[in-house]
C-alpha positions in Angstrom: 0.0 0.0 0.0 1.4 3.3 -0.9 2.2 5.8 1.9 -0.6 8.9 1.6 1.0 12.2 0.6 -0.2 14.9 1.9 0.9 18.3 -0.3 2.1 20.6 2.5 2.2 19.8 6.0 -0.8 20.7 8.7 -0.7 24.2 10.0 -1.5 23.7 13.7 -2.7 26.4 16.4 -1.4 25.1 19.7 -3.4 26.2 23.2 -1.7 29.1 25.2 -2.0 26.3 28.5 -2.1 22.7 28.8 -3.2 20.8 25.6 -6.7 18.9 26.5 -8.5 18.3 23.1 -7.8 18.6 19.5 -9.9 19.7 16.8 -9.1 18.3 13.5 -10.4 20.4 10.2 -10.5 19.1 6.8 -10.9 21.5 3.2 -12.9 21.2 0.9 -12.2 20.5 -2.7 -9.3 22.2 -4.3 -8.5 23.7 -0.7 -5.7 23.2 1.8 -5.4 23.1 5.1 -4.9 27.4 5.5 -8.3 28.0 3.8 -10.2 27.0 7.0 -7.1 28.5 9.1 -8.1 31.5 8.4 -11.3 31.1 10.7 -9.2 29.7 13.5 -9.9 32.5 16.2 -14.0 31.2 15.7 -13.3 27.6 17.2 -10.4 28.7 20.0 -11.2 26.8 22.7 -9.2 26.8 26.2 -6.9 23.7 26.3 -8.3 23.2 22.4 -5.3 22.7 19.9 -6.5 22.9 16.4 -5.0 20.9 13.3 -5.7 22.2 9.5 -4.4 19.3 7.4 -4.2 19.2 3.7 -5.0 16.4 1.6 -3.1 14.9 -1.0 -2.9 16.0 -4.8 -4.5 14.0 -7.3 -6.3 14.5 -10.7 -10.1 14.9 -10.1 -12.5 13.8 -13.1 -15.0 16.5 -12.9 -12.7 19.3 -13.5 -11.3 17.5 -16.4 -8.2 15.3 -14.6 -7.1 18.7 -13.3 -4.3 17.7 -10.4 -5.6 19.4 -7.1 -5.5 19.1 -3.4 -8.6 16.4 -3.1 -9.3 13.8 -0.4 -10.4 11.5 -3.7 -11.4 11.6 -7.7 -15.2 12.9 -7.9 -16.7 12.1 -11.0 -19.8 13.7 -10.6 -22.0 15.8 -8.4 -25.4 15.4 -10.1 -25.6 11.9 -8.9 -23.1 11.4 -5.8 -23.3 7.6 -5.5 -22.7 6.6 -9.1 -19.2 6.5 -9.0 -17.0 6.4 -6.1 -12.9 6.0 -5.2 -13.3 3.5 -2.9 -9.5 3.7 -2.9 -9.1 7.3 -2.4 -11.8 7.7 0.4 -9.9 4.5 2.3 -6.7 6.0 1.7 -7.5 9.6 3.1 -10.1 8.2 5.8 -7.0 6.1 7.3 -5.0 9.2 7.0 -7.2 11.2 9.1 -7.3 8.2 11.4 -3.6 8.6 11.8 -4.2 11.8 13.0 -6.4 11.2 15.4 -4.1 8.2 16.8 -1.0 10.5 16.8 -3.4 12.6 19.5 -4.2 9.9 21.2 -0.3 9.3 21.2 0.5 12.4 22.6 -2.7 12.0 25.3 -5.6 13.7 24.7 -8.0 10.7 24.5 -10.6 9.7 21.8 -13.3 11.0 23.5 -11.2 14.8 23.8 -11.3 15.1 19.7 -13.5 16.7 17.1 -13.5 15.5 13.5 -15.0 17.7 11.2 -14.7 19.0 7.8 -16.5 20.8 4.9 -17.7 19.4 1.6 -15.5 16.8 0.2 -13.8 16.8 4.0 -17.0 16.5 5.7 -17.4 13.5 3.5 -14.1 12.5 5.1 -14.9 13.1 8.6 -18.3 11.1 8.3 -15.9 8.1 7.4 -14.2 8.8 10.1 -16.4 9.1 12.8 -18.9 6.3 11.6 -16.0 3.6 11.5 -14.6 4.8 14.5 -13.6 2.1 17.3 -13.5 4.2 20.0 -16.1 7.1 20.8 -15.1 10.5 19.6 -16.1 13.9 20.9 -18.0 14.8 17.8 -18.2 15.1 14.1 -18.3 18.1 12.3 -19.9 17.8 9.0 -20.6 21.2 6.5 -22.3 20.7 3.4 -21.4 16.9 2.6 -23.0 13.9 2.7 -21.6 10.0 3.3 -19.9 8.2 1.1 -19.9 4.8 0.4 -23.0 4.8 1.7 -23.9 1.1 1.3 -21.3 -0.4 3.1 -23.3 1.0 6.5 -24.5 -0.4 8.9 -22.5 -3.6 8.5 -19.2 -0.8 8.3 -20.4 1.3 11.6 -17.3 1.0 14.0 -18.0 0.6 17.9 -17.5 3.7 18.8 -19.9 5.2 16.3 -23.4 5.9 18.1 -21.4 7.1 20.7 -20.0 9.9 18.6 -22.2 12.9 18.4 -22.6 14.8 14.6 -23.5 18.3 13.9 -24.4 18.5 10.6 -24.9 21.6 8.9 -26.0 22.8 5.1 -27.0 25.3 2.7 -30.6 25.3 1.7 -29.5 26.9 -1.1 -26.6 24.9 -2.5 -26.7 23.8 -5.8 -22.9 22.3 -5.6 -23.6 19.7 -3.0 -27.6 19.4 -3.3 -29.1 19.7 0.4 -31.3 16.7 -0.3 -27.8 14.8 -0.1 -27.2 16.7 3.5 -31.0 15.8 4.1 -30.5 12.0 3.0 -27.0 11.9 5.2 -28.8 12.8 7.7 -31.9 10.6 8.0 -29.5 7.6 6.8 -27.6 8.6 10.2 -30.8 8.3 12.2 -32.2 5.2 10.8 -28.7 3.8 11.5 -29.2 4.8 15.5 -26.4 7.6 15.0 -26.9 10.5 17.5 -27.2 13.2 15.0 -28.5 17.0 14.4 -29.4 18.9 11.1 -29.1 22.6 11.2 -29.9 24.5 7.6 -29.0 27.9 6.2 -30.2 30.3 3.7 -26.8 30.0 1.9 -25.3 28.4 -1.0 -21.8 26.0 -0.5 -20.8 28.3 1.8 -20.3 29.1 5.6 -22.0 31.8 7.2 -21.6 33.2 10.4 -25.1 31.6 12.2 -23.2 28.3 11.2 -20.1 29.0 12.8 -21.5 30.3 15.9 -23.3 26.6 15.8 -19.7 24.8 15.9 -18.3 26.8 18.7 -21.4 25.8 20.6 -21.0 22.3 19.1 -17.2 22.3 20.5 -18.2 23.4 23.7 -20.8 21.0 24.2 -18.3 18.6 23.6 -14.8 19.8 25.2 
């Protein structure tokens, strides 16, 4: 198995005192890891240290094999389950996994760590915290849905109905359709996942009601 490749290293805010939780971000499509930096001062947190990672680069079928940052290949939008990486969601969902292990490493335990992530990360983060082991803090997921949806519930980890998600989306976005947000979300509930909806008059976007929910998410939590 090849070793994943991120294309720059995370950029990571570290807490002024003792470090007791992590949040862990992931980018959208065609982002990086300083995209959702940028925003850092919304989520700070005491004892919080907060990790931006960037995926690897890889060409991406819908914008015509262009080589971007991109947790995996998309190959369409209109209809999200047609075509899936398998490969490239398993690869970058073990990646993050790393991640949250190296935490765990350094001791801040399961249970002290957020996973979230918008759009194509979000996607990631779902992965993440459904086929989780151990119970995690939360999930974060902003205008995405789940992929490889039909491997659930047989793929649900252990730790996953323990693990809260806040899910948020644009009731206007016509990139990532909120009926897929709407379907994630009712998929999640059928499955006995302890999860909340919140929608937005906004496109595939963030907006400032939505952050304001993630701090209050991340409080909850940590």
């Amino acid at each position: 198995m090849s070793v994943y490749a991120p294309s720059q290293p995370p950029i990571v805010f570290k807490p002024a005192g003792p470090h007791t939780a992590t949040l862990i971000w992931l980018h959208g499509l065609g982002d990086s890891g300083a995209g959702w930096a940028d925003v850092a001062d919304q989520f700070a947190l005491p004892g919080l240290k907060l990790v931006f990672p960037t995926s690897s680069q890889l060409p991406v079928t819908l914008n015509g094999g262009m080589r971007m940052n991109a947790w995996f290949d998309l190959t369409s939008l209109s209809d999200i389950d047609t075509v899936e990486d398998r490969a490239g969601m398993q690869a970058s969902t073990a990646h993050v996994r790393a991640l949250v292990e190296a935490e765990v490493s350094a001791g801040v335990p399961h249970n002290r760590i957020v996973v979230a992530g918008f759009s194509q990360g979000g996607a990631i983060a779902l992965s993440v915290g459904l086929r989780t082991p151990q119970p995690l803090a939360g999930v974060v997921a902003l205008s995405t849905w789940l992929p490889l949806r039909d491997d659930y519930p047989g793929a649900l980890g252990e730790g996953a109905k323990a693990t809260p998600v806040l899910q948020c989306h644009g009731t206007q976005d016509q990139v990532v359709r909120t009926a897929y947000g709407q379907q994630t979300h009712e998929a999640m509930k059928a499955m006995g996942m302890n999860t909340e909806l919140k929608l937005y008059p906004m496109a595939h976007s963030a907006c400032p009601q939505e952050l304001d929910a993630v701090r209050a998410f991340l409080q909850s939590r940590l």
